[in-house]
C-alpha positions as CSV (number, residue, x, y, z in Angstrom):
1,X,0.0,0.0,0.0
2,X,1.5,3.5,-0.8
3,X,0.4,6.3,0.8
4,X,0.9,9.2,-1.8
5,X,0.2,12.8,-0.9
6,X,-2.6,14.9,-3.1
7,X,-1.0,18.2,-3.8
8,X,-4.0,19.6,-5.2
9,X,-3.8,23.5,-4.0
10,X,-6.9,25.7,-4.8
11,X,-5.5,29.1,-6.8
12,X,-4.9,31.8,-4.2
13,X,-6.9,35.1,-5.0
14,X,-4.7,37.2,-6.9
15,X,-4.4,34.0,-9.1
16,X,-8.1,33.8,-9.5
17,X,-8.6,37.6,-10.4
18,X,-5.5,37.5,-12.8
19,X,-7.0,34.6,-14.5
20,X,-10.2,36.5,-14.9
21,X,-8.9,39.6,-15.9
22,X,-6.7,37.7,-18.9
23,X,-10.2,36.1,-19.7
24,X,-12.2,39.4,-20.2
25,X,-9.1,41.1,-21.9
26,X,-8.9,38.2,-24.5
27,X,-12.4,38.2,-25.3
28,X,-12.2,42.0,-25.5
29,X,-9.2,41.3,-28.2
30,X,-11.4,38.6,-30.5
31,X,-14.4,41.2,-30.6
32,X,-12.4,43.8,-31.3
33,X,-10.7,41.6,-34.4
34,X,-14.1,40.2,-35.2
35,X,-15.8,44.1,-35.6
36,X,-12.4,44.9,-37.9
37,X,-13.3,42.0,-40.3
38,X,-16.6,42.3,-40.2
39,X,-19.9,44.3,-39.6
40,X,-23.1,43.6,-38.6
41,X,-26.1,45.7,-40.7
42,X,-30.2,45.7,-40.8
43,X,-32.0,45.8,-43.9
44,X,-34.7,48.0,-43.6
45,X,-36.1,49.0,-47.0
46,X,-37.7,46.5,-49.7
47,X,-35.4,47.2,-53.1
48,X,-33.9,43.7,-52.5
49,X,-36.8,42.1,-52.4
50,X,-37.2,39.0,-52.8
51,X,-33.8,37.8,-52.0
52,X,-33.3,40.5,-48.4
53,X,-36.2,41.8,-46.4
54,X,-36.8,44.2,-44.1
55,X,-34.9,43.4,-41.0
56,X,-32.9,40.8,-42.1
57,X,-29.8,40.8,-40.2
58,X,-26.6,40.2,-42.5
59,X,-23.0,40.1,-41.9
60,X,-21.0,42.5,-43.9
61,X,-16.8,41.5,-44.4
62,X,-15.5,44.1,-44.6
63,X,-12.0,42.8,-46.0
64,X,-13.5,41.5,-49.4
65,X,-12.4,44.3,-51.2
66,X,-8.8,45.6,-49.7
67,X,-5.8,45.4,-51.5
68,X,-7.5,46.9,-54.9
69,X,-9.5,44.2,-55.2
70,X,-12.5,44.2,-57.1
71,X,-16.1,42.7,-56.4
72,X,-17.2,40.3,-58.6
73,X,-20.8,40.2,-60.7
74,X,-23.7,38.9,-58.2
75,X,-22.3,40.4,-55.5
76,X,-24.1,41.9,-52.6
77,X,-22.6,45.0,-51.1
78,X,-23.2,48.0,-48.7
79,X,-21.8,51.5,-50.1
80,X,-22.3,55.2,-48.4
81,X,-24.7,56.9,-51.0
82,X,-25.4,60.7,-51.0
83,X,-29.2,59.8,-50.2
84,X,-29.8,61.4,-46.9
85,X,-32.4,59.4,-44.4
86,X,-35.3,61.3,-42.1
87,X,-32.4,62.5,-39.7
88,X,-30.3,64.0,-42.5
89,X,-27.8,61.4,-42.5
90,X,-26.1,59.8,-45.4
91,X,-28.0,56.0,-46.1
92,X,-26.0,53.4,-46.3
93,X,-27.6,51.4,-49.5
94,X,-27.4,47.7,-50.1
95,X,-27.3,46.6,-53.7
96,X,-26.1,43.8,-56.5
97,X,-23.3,44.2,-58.5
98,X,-24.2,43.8,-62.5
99,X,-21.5,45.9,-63.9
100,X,-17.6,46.1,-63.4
101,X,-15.2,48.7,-64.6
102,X,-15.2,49.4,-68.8
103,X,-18.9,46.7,-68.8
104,X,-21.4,48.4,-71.3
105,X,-25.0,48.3,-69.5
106,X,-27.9,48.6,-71.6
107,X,-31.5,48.8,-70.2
108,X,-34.6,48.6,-73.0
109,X,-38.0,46.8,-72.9
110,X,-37.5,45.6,-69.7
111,X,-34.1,43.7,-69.9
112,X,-30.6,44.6,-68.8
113,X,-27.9,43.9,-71.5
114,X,-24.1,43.6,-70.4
115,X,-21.3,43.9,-72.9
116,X,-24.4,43.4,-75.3
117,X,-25.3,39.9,-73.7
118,X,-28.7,39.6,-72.1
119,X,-28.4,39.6,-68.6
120,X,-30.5,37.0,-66.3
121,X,-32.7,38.5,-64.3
122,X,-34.2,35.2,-62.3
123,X,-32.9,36.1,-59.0
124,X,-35.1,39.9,-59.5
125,X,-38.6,40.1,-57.3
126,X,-40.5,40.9,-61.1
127,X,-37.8,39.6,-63.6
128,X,-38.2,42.8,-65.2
129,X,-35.7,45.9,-65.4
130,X,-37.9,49.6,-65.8
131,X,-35.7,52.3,-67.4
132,X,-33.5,53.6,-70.7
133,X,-30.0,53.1,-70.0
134,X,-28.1,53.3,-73.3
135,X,-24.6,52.4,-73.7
136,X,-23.5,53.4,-70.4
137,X,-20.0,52.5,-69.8
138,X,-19.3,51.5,-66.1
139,X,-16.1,54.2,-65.1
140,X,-12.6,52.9,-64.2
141,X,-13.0,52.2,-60.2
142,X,-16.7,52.3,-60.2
143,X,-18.9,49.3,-60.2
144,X,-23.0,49.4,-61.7
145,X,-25.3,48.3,-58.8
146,X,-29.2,47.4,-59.0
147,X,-31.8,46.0,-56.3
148,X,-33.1,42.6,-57.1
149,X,-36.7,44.8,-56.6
150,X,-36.0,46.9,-59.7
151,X,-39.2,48.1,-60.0
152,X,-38.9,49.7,-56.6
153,X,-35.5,49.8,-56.2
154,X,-33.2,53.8,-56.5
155,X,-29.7,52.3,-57.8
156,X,-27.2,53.2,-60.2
157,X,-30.1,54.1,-63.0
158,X,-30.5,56.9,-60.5
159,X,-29.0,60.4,-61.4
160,X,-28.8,59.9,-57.7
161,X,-27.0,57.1,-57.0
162,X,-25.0,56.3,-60.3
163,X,-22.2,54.4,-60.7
164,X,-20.8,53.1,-57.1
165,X,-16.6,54.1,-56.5
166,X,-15.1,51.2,-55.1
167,X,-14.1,53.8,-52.4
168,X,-17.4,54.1,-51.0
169,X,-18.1,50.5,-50.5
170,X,-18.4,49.5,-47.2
171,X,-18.1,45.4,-47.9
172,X,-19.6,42.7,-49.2
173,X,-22.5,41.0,-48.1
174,X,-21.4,37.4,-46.7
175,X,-23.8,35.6,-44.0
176,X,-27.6,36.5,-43.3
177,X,-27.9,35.6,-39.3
178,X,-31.7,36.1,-39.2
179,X,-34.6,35.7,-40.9
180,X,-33.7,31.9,-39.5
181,X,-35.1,30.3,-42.4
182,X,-32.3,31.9,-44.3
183,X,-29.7,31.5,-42.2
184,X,-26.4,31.0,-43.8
185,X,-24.0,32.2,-46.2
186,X,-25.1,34.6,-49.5
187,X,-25.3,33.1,-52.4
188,X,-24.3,34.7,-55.3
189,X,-26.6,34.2,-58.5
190,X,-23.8,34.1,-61.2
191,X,-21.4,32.0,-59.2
192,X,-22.1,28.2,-59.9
């Protein structure tokens, strides 16, 4: 028989509060990377209808785009427009990319035309585009953005809006949190 010692020694205080402390401060540090990468946003208007409704809650990344790099056709993004809300503020507008830098957009009879190829339009609320856009080449750092509710939707056909600088683009669009039906990862319409 062996008699054996436990030397099992419960953490004085000033163990127990440092322990803590390093607890709160690391979870202070992944937030804090977490809010750099990425951005949570509240739809709250119906121009992406029927893909985003009011009060979905997305994800935005907000590292998609750094280093120059371009968003690709389909994608869903959150620019600063010029729009101003009820409290004078500048809107923040969520939209779909259709048009990259030098694409040609037409808009006639209903359907969008890029680089003189009929775009699809199945992913849209009426599959219908309103509007005369003719020829309109998207500018060098700019990309051409419309709601998937065209008919209701103020975008780049807008003298308002126009043609989005990559400067003003906030991030992409990458995980919808609630509606919990929806819950996942975006998909984007022209990516297989």
């Amino acid at each position: 028989m062996s008699d054996t010692a436990s030397n099992t020694e419960k953490p004085s205080m000033k163990q127990a509060v440092l322990r803590w402390v390093l607890d709160i401060a690391l979870a202070v540090v992944i937030t804090w990377l977490i809010t750099l990468a990425f951005r949570p946003t509240i739809v709250v208007e119906t121009s992406m209808l029927p893909n985003f409704k009011a009060h979905d809650y997305l994800f935005i990344s907000r590292l998609s785009y750094r280093n120059e790099k371009l968003p690709r056709k389909g994608d869903v993004i959150v620019f600063r427009s010029d729009l101003l809300d009820e409290k004078g503020r500048k809107k923040l507008l969520i939209k779909r990319v259709i048009g990259l830098p030098n694409d040609v957009i037409d808009i006639r009879d209903g359907e969008v035309y890029i680089n003189g190829k009929k775009d699809s339009q199945s992913y849209t609320k009426d599959g219908v585009t309103p509007g005369l856009v003719v020829s309109y080449r998207v500018p060098k750092g700019c990309v051409y953005c419309l709601g998937d509710n065209r008919v209701a939707s103020v975008d780049s056909r807008s003298p308002e809006v126009g043609a989005i600088k990559t400067s003003r683009i906030v991030g992409k669009v990458v995980f919808r949190v609630y509606r919990f039906n929806k819950f996942g990862p975006i998909h984007n319409p022209y990516q297989s």
